[in-house]
PDB file of N, CA, C and O in Angstrom:
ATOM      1  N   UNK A   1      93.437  82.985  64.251  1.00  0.00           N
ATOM      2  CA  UNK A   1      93.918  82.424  65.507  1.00  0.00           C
ATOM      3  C   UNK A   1      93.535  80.954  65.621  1.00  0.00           C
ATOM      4  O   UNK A   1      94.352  80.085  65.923  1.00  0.00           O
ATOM      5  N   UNK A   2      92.053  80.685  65.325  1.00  0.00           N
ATOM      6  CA  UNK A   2      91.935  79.312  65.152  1.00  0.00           C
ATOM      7  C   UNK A   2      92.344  77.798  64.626  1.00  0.00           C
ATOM      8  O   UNK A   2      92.408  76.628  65.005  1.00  0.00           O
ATOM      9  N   UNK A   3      92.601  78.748  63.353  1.00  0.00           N
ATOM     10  CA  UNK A   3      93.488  78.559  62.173  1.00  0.00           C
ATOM     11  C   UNK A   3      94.840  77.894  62.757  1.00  0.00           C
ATOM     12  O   UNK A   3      95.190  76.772  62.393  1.00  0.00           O
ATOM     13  N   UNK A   4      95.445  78.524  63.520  1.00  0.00           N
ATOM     14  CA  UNK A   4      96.891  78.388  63.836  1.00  0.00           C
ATOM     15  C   UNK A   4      96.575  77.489  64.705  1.00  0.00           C
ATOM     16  O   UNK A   4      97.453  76.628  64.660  1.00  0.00           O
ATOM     17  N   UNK A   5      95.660  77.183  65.604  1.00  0.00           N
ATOM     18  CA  UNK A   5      95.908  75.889  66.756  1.00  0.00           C
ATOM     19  C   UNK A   5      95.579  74.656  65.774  1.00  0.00           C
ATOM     20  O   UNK A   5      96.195  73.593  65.857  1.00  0.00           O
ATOM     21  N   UNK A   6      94.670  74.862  64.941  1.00  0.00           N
ATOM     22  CA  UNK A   6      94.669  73.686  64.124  1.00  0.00           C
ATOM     23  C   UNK A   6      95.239  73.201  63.853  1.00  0.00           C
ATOM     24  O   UNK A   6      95.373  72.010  64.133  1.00  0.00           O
ATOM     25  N   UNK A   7      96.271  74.220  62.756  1.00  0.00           N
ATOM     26  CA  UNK A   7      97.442  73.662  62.184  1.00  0.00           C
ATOM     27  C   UNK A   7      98.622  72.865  63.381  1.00  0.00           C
ATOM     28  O   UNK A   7      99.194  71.810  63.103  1.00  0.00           O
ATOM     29  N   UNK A   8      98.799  73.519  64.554  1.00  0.00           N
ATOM     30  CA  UNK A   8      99.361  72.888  65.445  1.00  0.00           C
ATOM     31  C   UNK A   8      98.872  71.987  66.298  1.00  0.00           C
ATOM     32  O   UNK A   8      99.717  71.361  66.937  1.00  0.00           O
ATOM     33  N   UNK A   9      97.696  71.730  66.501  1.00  0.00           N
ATOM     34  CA  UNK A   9      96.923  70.690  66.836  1.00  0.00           C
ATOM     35  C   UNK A   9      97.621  68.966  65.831  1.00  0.00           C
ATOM     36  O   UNK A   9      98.163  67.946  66.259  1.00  0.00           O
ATOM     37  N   UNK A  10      97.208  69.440  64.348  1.00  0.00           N
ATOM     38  CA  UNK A  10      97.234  68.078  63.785  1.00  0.00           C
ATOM     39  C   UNK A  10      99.080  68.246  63.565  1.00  0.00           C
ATOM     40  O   UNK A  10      99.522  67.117  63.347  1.00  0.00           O
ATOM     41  N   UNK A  11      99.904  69.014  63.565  1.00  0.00           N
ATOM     42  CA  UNK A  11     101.511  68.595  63.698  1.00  0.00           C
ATOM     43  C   UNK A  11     101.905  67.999  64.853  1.00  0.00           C
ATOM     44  O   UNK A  11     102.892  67.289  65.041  1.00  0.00           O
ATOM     45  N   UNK A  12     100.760  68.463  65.879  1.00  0.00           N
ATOM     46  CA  UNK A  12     101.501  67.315  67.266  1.00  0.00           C
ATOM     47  C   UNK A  12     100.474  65.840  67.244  1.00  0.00           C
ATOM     48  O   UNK A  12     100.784  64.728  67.669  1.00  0.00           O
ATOM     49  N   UNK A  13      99.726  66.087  66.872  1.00  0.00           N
ATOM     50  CA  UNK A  13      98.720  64.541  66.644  1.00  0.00           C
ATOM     51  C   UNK A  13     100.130  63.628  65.989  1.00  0.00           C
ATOM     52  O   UNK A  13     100.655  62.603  66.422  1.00  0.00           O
ATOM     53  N   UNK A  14     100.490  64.531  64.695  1.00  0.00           N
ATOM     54  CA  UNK A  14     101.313  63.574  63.687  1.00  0.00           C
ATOM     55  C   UNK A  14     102.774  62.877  64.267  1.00  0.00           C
ATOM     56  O   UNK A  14     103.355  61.820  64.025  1.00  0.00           O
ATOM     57  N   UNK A  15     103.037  64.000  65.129  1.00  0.00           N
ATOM     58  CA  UNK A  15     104.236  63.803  65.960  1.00  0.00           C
ATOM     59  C   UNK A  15     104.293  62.359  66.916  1.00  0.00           C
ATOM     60  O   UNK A  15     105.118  61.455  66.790  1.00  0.00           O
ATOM     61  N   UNK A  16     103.246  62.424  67.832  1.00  0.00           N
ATOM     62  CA  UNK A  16     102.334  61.447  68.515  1.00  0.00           C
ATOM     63  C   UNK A  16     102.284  60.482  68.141  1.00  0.00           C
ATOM     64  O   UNK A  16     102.812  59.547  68.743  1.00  0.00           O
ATOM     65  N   UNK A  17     101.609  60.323  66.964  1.00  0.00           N
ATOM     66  CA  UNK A  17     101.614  59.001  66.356  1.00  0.00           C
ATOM     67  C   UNK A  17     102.959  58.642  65.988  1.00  0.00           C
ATOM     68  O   UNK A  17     103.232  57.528  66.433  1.00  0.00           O
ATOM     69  N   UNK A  18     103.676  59.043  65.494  1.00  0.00           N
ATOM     70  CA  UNK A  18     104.711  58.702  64.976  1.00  0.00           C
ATOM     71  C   UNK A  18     105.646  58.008  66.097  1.00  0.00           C
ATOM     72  O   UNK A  18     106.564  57.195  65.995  1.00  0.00           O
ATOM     73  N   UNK A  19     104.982  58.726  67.339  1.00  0.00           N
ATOM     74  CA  UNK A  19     106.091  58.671  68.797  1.00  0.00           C
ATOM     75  C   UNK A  19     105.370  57.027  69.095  1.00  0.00           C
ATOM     76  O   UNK A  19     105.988  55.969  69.213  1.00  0.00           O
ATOM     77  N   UNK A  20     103.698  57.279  69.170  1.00  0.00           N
ATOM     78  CA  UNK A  20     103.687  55.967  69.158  1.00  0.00           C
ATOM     79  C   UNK A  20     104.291  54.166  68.169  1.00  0.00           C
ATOM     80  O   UNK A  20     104.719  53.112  68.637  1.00  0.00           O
ATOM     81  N   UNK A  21     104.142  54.410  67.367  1.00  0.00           N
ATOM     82  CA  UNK A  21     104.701  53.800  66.178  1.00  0.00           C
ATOM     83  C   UNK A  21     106.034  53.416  66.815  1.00  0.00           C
ATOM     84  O   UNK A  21     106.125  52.348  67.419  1.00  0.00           O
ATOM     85  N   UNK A  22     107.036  54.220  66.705  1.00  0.00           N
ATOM     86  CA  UNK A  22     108.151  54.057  67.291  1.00  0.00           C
ATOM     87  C   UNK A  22     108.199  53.009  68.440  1.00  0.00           C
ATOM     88  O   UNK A  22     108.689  51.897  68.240  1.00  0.00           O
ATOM     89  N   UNK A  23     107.529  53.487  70.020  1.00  0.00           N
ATOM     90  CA  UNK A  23     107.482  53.187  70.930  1.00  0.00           C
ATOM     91  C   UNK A  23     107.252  52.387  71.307  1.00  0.00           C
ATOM     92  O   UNK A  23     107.730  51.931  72.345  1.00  0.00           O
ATOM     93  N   UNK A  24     106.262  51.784  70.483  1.00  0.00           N
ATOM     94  CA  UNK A  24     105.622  50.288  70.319  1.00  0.00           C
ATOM     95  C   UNK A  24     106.453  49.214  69.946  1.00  0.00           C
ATOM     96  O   UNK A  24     106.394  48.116  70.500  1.00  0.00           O
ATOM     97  N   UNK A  25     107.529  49.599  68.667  1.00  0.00           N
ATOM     98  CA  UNK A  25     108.694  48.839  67.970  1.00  0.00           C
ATOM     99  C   UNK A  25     109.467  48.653  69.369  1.00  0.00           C
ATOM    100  O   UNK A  25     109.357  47.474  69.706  1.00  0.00           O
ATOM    101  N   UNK A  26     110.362  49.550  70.495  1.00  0.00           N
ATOM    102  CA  UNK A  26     110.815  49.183  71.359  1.00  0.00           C
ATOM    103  C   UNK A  26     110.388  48.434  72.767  1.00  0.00           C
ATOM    104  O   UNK A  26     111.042  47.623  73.422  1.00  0.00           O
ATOM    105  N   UNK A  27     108.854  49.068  73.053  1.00  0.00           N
ATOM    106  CA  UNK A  27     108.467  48.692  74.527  1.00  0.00           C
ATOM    107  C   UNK A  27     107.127  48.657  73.849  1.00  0.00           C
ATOM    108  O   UNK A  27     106.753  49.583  73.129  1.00  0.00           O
ATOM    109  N   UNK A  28     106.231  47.325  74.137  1.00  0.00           N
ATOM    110  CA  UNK A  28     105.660  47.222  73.774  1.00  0.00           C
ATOM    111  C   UNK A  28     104.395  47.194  74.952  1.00  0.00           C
ATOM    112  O   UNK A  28     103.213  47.409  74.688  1.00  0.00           O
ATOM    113  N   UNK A  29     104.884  46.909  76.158  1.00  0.00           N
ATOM    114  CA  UNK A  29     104.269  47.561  77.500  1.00  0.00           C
ATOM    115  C   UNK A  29     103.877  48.805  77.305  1.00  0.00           C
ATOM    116  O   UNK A  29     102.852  48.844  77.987  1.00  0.00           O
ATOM    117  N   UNK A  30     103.975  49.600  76.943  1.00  0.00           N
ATOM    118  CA  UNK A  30     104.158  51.220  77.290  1.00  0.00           C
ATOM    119  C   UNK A  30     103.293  51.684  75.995  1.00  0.00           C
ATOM    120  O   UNK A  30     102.807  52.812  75.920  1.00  0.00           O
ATOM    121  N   UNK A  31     103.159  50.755  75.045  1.00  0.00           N
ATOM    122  CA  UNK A  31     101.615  51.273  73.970  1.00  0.00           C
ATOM    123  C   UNK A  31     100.540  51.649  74.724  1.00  0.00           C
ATOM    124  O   UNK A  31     100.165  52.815  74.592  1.00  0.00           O
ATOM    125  N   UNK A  32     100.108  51.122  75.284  1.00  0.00           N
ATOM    126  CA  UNK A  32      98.713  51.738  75.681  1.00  0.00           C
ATOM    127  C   UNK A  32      98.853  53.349  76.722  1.00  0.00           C
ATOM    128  O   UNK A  32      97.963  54.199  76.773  1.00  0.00           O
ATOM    129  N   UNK A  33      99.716  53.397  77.198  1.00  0.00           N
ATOM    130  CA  UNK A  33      99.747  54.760  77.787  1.00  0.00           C
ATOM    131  C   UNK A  33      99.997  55.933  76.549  1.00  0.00           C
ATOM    132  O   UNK A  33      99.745  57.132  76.671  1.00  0.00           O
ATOM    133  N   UNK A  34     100.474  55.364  75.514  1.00  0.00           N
ATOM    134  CA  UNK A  34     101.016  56.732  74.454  1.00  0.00           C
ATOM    135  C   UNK A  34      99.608  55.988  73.343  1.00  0.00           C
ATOM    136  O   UNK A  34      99.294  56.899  72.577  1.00  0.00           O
ATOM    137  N   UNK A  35      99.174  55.360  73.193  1.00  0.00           N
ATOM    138  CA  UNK A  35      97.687  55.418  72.788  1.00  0.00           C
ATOM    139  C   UNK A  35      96.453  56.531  73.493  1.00  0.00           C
ATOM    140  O   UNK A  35      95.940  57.556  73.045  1.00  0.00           O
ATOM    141  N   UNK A  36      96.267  55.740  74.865  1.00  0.00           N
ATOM    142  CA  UNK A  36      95.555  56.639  75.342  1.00  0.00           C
ATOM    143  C   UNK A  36      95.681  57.960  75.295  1.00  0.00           C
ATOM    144  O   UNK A  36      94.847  58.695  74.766  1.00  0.00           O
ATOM    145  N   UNK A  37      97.238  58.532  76.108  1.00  0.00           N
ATOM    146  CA  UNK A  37      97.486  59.877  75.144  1.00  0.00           C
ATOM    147  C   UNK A  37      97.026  60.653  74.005  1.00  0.00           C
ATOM    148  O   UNK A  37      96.461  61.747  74.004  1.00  0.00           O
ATOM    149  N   UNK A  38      97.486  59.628  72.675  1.00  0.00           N
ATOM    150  CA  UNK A  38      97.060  60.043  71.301  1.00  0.00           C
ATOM    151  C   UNK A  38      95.348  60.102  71.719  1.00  0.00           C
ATOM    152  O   UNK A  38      94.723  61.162  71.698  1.00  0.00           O
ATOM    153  N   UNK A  39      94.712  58.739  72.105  1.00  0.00           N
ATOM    154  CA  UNK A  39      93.255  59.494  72.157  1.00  0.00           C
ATOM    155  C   UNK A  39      92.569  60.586  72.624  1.00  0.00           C
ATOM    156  O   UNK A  39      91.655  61.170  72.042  1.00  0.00           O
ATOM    157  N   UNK A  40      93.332  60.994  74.353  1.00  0.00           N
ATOM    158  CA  UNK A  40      92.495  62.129  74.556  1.00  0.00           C
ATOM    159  C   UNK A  40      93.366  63.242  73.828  1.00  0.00           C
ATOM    160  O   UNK A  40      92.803  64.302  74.098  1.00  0.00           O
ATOM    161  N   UNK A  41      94.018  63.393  73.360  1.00  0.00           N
ATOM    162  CA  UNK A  41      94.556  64.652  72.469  1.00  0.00           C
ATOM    163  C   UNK A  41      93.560  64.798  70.973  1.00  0.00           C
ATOM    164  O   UNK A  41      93.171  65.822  70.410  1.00  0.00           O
ATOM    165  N   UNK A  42      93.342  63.334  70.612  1.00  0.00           N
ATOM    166  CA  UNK A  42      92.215  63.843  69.273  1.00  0.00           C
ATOM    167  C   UNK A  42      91.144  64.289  69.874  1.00  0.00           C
ATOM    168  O   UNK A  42      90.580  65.201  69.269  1.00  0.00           O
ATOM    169  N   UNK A  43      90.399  63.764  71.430  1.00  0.00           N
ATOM    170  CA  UNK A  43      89.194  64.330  71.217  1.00  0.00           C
ATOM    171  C   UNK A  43      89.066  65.489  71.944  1.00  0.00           C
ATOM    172  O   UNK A  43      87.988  66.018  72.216  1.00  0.00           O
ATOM    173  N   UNK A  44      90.334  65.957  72.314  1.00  0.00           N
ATOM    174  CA  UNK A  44      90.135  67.215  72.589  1.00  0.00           C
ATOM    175  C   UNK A  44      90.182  68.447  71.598  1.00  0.00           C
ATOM    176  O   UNK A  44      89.902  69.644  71.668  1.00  0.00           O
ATOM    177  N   UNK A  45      90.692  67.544  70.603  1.00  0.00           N
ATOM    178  CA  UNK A  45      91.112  68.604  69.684  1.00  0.00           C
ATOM    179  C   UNK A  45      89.347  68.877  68.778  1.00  0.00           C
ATOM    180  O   UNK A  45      88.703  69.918  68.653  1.00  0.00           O
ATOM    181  N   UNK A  46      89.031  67.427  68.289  1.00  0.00           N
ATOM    182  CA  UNK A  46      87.898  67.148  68.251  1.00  0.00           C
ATOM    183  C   UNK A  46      86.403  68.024  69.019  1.00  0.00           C
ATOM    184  O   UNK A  46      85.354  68.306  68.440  1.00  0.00           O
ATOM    185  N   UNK A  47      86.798  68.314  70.565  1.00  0.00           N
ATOM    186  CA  UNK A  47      85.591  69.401  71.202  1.00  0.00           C
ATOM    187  C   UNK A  47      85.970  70.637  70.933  1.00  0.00           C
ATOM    188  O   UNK A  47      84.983  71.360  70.797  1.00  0.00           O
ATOM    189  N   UNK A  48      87.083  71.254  70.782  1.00  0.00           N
ATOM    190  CA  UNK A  48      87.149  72.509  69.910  1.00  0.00           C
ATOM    191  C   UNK A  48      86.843  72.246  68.791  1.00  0.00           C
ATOM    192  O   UNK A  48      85.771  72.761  68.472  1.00  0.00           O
ATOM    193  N   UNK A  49      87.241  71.750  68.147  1.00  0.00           N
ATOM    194  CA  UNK A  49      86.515  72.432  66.766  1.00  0.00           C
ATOM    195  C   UNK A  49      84.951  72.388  66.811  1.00  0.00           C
ATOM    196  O   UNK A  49      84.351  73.217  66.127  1.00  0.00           O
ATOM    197  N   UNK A  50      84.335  71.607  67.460  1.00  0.00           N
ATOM    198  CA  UNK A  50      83.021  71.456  67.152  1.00  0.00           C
ATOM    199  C   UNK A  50      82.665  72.838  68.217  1.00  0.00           C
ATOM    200  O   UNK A  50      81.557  73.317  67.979  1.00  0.00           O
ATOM    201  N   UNK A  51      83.362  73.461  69.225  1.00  0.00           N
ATOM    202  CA  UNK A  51      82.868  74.648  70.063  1.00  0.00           C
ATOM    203  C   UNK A  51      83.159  75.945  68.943  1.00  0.00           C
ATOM    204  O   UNK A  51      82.992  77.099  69.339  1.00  0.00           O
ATOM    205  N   UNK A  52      83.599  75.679  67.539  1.00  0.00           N
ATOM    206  CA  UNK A  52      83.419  76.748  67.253  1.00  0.00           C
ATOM    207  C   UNK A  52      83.057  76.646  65.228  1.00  0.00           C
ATOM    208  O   UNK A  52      83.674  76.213  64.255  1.00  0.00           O
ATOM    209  N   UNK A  53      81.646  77.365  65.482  1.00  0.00           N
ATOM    210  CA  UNK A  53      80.590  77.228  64.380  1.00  0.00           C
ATOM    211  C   UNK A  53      80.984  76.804  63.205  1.00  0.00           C
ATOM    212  O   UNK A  53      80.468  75.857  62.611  1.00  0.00           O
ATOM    213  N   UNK A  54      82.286  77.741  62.644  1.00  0.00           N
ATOM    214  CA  UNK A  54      82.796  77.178  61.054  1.00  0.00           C
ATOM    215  C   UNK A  54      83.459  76.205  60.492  1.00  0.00           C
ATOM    216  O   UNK A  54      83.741  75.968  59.317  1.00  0.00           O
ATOM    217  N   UNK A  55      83.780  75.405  61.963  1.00  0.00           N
ATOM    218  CA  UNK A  55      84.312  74.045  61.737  1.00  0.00           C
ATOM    219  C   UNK A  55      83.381  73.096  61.608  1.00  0.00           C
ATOM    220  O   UNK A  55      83.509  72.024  61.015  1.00  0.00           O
ATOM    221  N   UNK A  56      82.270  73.577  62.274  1.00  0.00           N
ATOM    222  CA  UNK A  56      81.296  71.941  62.337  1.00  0.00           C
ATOM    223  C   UNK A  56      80.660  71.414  61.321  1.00  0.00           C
ATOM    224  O   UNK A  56      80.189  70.277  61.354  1.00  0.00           O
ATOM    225  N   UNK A  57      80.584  72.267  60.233  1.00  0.00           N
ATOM    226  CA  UNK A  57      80.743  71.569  58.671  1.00  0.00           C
ATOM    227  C   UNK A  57      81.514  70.512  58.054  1.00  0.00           C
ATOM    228  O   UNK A  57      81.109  69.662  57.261  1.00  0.00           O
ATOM    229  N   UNK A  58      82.876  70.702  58.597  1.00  0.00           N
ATOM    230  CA  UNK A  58      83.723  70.407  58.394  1.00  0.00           C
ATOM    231  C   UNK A  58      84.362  68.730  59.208  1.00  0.00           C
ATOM    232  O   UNK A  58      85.221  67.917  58.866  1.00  0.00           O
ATOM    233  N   UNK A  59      83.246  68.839  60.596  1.00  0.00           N
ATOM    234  CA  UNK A  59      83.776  67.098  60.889  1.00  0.00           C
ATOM    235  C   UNK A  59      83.133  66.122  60.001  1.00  0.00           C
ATOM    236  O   UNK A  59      83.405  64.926  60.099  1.00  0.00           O
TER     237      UNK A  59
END
């Protein structure tokens, strides 16, 4: 189960970025809101894994 948010965790990170990348090329106002975004999405993704034991090897 964990397994699977991971994997969908880092396909929408990748998505994200990519959205940023993009977004930036058109409106360059509007980076920092789809930054910030991208940040609290890594570190949320970031406090799960560390809330669960067999990942924390692994940051």
């Amino acid at each position: 189960m964990a397994a699977h948010f991971i994997v969908a965790a880092k396909t929408v990170m990748a998505i994200l970025r990519q959205a940023v990348i993009a977004l930036h090329a058109k409106a360059p106002c509007v980076l920092l809101d789809a930054q910030r975004t991208l940040y609290l999405f890594e570190a949320t993704h970031r406090a799960f894994r560390k809330s669960i034991p067999i990942f924390g090897p692994m940051l």
